[in-house]
NUSE-513904 format. One record per atom (N, C-alpha, C): x negated, z, y. Coordinates in steps of 0.2 Angstrom, whole numbers, plus 5000, padded with zeros to 4 digits. Layout:
N
XZY ...
REM end
This chain:
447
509448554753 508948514757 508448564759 507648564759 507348594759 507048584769 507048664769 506748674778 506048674778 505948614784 505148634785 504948634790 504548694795 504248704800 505048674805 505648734802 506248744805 506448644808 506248614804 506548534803 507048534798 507448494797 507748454793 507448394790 507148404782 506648324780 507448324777 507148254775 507348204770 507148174764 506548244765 505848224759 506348264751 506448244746 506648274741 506648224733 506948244728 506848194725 507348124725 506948074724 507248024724 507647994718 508347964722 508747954718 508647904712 508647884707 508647814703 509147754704 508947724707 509247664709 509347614701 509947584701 509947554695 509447474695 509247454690 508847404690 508947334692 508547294697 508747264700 508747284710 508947354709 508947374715 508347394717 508047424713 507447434716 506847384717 506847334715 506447284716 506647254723 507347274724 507647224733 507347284737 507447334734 507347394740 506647394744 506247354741 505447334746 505747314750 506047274752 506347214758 506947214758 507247284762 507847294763 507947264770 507447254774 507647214779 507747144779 507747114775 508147054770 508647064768 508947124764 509647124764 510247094766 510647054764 511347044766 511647074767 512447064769 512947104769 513047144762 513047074759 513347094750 512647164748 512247134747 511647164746 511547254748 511847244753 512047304759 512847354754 513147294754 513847334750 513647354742 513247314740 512947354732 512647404733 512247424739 511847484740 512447544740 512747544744 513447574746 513747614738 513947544736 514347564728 513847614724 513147584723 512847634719 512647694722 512747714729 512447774731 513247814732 513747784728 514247814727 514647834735 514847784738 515147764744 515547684746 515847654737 515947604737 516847604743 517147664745 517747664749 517747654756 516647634760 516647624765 516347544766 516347504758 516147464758 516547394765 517247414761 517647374768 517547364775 517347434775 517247454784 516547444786 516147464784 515647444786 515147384785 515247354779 515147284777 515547204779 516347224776 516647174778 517047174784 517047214788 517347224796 516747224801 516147264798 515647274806 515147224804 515147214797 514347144796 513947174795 513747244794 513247304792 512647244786 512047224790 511547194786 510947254782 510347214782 509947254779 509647314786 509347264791 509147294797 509747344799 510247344802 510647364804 510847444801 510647434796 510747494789 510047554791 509647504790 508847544792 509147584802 509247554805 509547574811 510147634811 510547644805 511047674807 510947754809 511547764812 511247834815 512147894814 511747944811 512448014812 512947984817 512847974822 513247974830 513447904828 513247854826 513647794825 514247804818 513947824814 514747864809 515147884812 514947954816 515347984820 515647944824 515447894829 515947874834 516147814832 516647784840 516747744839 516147664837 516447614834 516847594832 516947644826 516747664821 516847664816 517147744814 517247794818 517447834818 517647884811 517047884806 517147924800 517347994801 517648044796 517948094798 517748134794 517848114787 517448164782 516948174783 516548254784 516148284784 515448264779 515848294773 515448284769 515048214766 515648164770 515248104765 514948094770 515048094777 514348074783 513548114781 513648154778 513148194778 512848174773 512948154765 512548144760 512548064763 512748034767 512647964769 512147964772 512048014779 511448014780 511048024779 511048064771 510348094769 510248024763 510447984760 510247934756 510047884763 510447864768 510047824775 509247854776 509147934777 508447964779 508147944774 508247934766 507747934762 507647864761 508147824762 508147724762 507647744768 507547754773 507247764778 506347784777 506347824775 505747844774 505547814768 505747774764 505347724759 505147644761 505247654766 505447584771 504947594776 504547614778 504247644786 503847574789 503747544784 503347484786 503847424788 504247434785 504847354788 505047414793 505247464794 505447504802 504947464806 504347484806 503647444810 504047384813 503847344808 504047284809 504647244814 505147314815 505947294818 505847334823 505247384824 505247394830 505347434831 505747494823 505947574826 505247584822 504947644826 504247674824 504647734821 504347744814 504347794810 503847884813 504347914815 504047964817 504248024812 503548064811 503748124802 504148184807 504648214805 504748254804 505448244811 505748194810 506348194813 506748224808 507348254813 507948264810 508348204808 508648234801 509248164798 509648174805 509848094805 510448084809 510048054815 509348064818 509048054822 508847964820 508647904823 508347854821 507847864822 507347834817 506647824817 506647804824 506847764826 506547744833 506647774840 507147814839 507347864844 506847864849 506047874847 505747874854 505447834858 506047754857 505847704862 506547694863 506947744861 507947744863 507947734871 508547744873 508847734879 508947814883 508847894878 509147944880 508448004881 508448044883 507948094883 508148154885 507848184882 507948274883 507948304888 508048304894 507848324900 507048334900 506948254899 506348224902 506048164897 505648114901 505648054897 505048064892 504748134891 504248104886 504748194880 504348144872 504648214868 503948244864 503848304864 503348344862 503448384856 502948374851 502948374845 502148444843 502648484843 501948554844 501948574835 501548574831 501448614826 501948584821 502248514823 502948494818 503448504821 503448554824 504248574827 504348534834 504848514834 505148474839 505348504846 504948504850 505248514858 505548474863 506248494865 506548474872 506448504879 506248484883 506448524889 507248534892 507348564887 507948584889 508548564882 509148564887 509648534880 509948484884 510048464890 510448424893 510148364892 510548294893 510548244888 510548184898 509748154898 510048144904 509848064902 510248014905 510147944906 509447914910 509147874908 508747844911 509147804916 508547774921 509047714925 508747644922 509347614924 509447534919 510147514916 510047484915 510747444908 510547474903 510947514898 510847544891 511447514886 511147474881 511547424878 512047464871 511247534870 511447554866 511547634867 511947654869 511947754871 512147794866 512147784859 512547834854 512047854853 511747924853 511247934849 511248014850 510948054848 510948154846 510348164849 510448214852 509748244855 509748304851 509048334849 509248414846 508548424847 508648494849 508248544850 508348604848 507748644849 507448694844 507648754849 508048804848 507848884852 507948944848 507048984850 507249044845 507449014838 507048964834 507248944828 508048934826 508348914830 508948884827 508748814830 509248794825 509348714829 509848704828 509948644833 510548624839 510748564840 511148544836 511248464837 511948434841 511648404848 512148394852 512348314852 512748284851 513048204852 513148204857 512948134860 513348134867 513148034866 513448014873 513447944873 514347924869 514747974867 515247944864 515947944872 515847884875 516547874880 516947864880 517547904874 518147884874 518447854881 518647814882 519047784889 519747854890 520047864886 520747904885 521247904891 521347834889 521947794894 522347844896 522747874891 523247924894 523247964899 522548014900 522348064905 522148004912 521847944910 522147894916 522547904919 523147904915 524047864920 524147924921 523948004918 524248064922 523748054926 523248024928 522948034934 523148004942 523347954938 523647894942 524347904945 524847954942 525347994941 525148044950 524748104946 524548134951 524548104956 524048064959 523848044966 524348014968 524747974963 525347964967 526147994969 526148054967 526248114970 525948134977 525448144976 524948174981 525248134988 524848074984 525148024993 525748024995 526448014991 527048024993 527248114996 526948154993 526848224998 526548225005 525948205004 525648195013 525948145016 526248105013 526948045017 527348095023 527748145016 528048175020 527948235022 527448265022 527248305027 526748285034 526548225033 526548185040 527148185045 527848175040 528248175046 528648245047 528448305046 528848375046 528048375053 527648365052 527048375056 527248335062 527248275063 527648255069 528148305074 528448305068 529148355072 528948395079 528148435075 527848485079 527348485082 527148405084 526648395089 526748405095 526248455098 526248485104 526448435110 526848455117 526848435121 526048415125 526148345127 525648345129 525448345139 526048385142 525848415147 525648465147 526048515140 525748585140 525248595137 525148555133 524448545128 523948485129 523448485134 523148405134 522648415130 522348375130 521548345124 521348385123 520948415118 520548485120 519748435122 519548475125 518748465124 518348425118 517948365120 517448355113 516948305117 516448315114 515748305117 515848215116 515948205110 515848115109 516548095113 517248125113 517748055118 517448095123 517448135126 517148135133 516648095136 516348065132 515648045131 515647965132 516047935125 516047875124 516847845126 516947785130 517447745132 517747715125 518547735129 518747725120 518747645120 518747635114 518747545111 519447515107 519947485111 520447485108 520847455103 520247405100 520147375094 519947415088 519447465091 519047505085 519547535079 520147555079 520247575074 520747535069 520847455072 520847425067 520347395063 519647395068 519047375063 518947425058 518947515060 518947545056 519147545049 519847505050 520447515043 520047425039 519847395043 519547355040 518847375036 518547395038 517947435034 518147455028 518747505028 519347535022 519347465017 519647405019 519947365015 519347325012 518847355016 518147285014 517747345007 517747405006 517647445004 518147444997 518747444999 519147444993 519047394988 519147324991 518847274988 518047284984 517647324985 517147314983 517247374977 517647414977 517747474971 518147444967 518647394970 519047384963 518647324960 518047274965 517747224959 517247274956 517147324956 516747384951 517047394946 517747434946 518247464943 518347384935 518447334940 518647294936 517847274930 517447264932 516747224929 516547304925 516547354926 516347434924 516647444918 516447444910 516447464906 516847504904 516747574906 516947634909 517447624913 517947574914 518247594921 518847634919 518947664914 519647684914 519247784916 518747804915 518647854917 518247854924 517947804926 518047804933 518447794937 519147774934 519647774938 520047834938 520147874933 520147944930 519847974938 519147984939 518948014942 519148004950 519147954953 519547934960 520047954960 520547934956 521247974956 521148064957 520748084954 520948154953 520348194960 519948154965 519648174968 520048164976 520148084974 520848064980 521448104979 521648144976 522048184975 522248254978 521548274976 521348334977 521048334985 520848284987 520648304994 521248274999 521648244998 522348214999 522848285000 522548324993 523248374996 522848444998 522348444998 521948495002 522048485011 522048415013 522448375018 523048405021 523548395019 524248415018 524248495020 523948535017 523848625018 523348595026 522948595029 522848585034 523048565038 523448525038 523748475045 524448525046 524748555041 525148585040 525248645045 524648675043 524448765044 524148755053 524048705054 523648695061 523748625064 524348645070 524548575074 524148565080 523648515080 523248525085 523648455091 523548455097 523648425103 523348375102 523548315104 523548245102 522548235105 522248185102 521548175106 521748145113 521948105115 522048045119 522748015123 522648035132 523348025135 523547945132 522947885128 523347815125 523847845121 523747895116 524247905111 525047935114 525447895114 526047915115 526547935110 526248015109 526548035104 526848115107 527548135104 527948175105 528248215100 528348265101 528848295094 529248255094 529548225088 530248195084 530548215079 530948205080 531448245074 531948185071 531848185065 532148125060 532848145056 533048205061 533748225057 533648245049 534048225046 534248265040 533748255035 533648285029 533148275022 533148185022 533848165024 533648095021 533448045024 533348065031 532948015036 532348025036 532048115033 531448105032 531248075028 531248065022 531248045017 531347975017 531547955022 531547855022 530947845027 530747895032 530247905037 529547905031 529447955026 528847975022 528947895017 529347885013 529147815010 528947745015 529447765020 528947685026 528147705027 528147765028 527247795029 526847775022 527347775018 527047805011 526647695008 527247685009 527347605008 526747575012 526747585017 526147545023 525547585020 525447635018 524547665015 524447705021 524947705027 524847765032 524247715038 524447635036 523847615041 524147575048 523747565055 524147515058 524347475057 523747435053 523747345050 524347355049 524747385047 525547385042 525947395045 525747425052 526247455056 526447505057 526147535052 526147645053 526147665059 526247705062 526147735067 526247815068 525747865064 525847945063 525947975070 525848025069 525548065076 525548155073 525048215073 524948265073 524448265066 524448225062 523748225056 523048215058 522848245059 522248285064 522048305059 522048365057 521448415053 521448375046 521248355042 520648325045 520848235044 520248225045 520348125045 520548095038 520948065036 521148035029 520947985029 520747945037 520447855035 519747875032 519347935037 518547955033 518647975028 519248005024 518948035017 519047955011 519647905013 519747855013 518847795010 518747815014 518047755016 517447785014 517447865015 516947895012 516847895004 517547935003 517547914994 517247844992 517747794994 517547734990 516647714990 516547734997 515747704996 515547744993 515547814992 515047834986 515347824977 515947794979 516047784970 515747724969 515547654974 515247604975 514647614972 514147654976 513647674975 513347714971 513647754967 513647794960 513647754957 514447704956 514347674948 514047604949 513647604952 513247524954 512347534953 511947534948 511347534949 510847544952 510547564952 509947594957 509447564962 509347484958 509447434961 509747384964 510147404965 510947354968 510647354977 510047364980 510047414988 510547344991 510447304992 511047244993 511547284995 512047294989 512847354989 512647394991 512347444990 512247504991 512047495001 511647435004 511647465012 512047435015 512747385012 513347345012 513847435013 513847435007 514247485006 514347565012 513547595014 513347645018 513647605025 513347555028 513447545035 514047505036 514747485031 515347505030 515547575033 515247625026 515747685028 515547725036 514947705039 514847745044 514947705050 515247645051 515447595055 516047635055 516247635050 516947655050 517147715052 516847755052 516947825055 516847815062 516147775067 516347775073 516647725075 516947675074 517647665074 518347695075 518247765071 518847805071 518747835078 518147865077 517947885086 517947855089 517747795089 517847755096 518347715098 518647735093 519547735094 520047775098 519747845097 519847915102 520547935096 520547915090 521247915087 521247995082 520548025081 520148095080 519848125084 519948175083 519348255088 519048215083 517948255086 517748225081 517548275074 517848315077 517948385072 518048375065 518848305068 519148295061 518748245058 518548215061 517948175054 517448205052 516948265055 516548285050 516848335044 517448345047 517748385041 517848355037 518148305036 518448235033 517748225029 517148215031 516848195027 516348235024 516348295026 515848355023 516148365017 516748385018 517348395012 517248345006 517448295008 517348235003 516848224997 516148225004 515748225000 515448264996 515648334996 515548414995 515748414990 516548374988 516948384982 516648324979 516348284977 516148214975 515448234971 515148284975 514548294973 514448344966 515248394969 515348474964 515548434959 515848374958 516248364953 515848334950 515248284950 515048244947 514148284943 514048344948 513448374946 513848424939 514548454941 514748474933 514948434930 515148364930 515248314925 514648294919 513948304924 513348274918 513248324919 513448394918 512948464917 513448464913 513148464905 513648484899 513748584899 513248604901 513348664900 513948704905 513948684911 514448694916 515148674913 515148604911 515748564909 515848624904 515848664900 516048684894 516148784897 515848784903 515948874903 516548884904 516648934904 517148974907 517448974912 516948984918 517148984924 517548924928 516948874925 517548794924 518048774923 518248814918 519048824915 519448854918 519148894923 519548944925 519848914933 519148904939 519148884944 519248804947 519348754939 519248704940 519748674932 520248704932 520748654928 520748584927 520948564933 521048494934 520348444928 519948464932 519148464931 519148454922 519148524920 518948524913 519548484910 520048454912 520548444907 520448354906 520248324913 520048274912 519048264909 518748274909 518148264909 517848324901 518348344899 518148374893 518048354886 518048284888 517648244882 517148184883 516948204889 516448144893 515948194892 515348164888 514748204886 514448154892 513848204896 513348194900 513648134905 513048094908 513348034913 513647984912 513947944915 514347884914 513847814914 513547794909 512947714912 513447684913 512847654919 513147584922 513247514919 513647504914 513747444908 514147414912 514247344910 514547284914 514947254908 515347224911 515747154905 516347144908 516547094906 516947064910 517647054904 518247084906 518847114902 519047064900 518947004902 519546964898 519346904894 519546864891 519146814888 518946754892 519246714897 519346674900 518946694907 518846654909 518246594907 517446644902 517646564899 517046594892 516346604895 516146574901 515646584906 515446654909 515946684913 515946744916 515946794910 516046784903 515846844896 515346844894 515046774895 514246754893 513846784899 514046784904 513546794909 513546894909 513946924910 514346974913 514147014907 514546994899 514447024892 515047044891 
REM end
């Protein structure tokens, strides 16, 4: 295949099409499926006629549209190397004979794309680290290599960015979302370990909460300050419940929900047993002479153990009838509330401000509710939520940074991290559809 001005054409000679076919080949975007499948056969790739004809419906338009990254992924998942390649290069030259029905459907024929690229790519859904593309002397410039989403609904995301460095070139796929259920339910696995551990290290922490003649309140500017309210912290946990509802109608409507739920599990996890090492390491003196709380001792391994599953069972909340005493360092209902509203708020459109100020003046009700409860120093809630959102930000900024996601250091400092998100190229769009088939309204409406 001949190089030009460090491109990949599709300029070369042309094949002979047998007679009859070249006459249809003016108006390929007429083509049928059939039509479609005899192009197939004679460009000697009669073994994908089944798959992409009689399973996906592959028309004429559809054909002119097709792209590297759609062979590669899913639905159609090709695997030979070589037949993708000579497929694409008889697509780039069907292509480039064709430029005026391209016009026509609306992909603009641009000289000097790479195979694998669509003609129309510069009115696609993706950009180079940045929305315009520049085209200097022939050669194709990105600003950058990172692969970022616009905001909106993007119906169609499979597409290749490539760029030029130091005359190599660099072809990255991105847009392919395997769901990978599996790394799901070890995630769902985890966290539910997690919580069954802090179950029971809630009640080993009990044991050790200080006396509170020897040890009264310590000092804090907001309970000194503000009269406790002693509703507030069941409103707080209501905030929780009003918030949860709103992640799980996300979770469920979200496209993508099996690797955003991947993601909550392994951050509710991780700050859950970051949790545990603190409350552990430092028993602080109860906030408030209301709280009637004492060191207890629950006897044997198997009293604790029936103690940590009642904790574990109730979610650790009043509304259930929980009642802890010495988990203090830091707040679990703010990491609780805080998480959920920013995964609300991530995976919900830009436009959503509706959810999104729903969402906010939830989480931050609920935090002074926890304080005006007198139920936390209020130490322990900003810690609770500096944390939270410190790890929600680290995790999400090397999630869409492919370059971070693949180094080293990642791998080293961040296990967890790379083992899930190690085939999730760049962000997650915010796509909608609704799982099930019934009612036939809510699929049409939702998609």
């Amino acid at each position: 295949m001949p190089v030009k001005n460090n491109l990949f054409l599709c300029e070369g000679t042309q094949q002979q099409l047998p007679s009859g076919m070249a006459t249809s080949e003016d108006s390929v975007s007429s083509w049928s499926c059939k039509q479609v499948a005899r192009w197939l056969q004679d460009q000697g790739f009669g073994e994908y006629v089944e798959l992409l004809c009689d399973q996906h419906r592959l028309d004429g338009p559809s054909l002119l549209a097709l792209t590297e990254a759609d062979l590669r992924g899913p639905p159609l998942g090709l695997s030979v190397l070589g037949d993708i390649k000579r497929l694409i290069i008889a697509l780039c030259r069907l292509q480039r004979q064709n430029q005026t029905q391209l016009e026509e459907l609306g992909l603009r024929p641009t000289d000097g794309l790479p195979a694998g690229l669509p003609l129309g790519a510069t009115g696609g859904e993706w950009s180079c680290d940045g929305a315009d593309r520049r085209y200097n002397g022939g050669n194709r410039l990105s600003n950058g290599t990172e692969l970022r989403l616009r905001n909106g609904d993007r119906s169609g995301y499979d597409s290749v960015c490539h760029a030029h460095s130091n005359g190599r070139y660099r072809q990255h796929l991105a847009g392919r979302l395997d769901p990978e259920v599996w790394k799901t339910i070890i995630s769902s696995i985890y966290v539910f370990f997690v919580f069954g551990f802090t179950s029971f290290v809630m009640v080993i922490v009990h044991e050790r909460v200080p006396d509170m003649r020897t040890y009264p309140p310590l000092p804090d500017i907001f309970l000194d300050s503000v009269p406790r309210i002693p509703w507030a912290f069941a409103m707080a946990e209501a905030c929780g419940l009003i918030l949860c509802y709103m992640c799980l109608l996300v979770l469920l409507l979200h496209k993508h929900r099996s690797i955003i739920f991947r993601r909550l599990c392994s951050l509710m996890g991780t700050v859950f047993l970051l949790r545990c090492c603190t409350m552990f390491v430092t028993s602080l003196s109860v906030p408030g002479q209301h709280l009637k709380c004492s060191s207890k001792t629950y006897g044997d391994s198997w009293g604790k153990i029936q103690r940590a599953l009642l904790i574990w069972s109730g979610g650790g909340m009043t509304l259930t009838g929980v009642q802890t005493c010495g988990d203090y360092m830091f707040s679990g209902h703010t990491v609780v509330i805080t998480l959920l509203n920013f995964f609300v708020t991530e995976y919900t459109p830009r436009t959503w401000n509706m959810i999104h100020t729903i969402s906010w003046v939830l989480n931050l009700f609920g935090i002074f509710f926890i304080l005006a409860a007198h139920e936390h120093y209020s130490i322990d809630v900003f810690i609770a939520f500096y944390i939270t959102t410190r790890l929600f930000l680290y995790y999400h900024t090397l999630a869409n940074t492919r370059a971070f996601q693949q180094s080293r250091r990642a791998r080293i400092w961040f296990p967890m991290f790379s083992f899930f998100e190690c085939n999730v190229n760049g962000p997650v769009p915010n796509q909608y559809h609704w799982p099930f088939n019934k009612p036939a309204f809510m699929k049409t409406l939702i998609g």
